[in-house]
N, C-alpha and C positions, 0 to 999 in steps of 0.2 A: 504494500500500500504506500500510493507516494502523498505524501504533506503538500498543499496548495503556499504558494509562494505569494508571500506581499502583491509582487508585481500581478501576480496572476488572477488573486484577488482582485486588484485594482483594473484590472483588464476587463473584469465580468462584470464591476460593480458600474465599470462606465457603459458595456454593453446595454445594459438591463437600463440604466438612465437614455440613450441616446434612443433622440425620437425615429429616427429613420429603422434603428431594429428593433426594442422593445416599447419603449419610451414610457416605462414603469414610473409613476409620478407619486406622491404621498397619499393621494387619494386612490389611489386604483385598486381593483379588485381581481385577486389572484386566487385559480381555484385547482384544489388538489385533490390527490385519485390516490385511493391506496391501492398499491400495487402487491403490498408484499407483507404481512404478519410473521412473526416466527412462532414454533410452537409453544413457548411459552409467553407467550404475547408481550415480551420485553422491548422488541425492536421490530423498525418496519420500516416500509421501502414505501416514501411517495415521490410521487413527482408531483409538480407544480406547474399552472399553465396559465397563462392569462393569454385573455382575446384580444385581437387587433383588426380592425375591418374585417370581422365576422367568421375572421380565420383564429383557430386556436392554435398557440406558439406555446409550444415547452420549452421551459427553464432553467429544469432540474438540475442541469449539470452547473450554468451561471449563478444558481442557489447555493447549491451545496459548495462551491469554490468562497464565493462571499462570506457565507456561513461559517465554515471552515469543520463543515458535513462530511461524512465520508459519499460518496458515491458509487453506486450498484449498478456496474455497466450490464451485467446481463437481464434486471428489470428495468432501468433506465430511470432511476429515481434517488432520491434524496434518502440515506439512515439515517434512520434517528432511533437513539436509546428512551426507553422508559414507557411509564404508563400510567393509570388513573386521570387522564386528561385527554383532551382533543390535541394529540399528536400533528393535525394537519395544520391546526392555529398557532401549536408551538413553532413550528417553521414558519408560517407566515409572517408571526411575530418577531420571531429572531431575526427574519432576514430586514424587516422593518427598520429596528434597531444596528443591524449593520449596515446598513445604507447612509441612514438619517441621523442616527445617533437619537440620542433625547432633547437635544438643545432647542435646535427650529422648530422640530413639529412635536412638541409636547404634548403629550396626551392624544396625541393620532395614531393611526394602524391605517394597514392596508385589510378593505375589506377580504373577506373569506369566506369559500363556497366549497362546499364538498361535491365534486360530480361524480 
């Protein structure tokens, strides 16, 4: 398993900003698919997608670099450990916070929809 790098980070977090490819803003609405449960339902595999002129575009892998997520190329989604919570808002919300931080958009989130 390789480590995402600063730069690499900084690479996806601009993708995911720039309007011509994602153009993911503070208000937008990002919605996620589980892909993958383990059997003891500690970890799982989503991805993440948000719409753009009525095309949906995956994220997953721009998520989980930001994030600093491991990524499941053979499901093609985001891990994430744990449970007793909506696993799909905990990514939404993490990735909110590493984009924006807390300072400018305090007390905002990106909406979230499970498909």
């Amino acid at each position: 398993m390789t480590r995402t790098t600063k730069q690499e980070a900084a690479e996806s977090r601009a993708a995911l900003l720039n309007r011509d490819t994602f153009g993911i803003t503070h208000t937008g609405t990002l919605y996620t698919i589980l892909r993958h449960r383990s059997r003891s339902g500690m970890a799982r595999v989503i991805s993440v997608v948000v719409i753009r002129n009525g095309t949906p575009l995956d994220i997953s892998h721009h998520v989980a670099r930001v994030c600093g997520f491991g990524f499941d190329r053979d499901r093609f989604g985001v891990k994430v450990r744990g449970c007793g919570m909506d696993m799909g808002f905990h990514v939404v919300d993490t990735l909110f916070h590493a984009m924006f931080g807390d300072g400018e958009f305090r007390g905002g989130s990106f909406r979230h929809n499970w498909l």
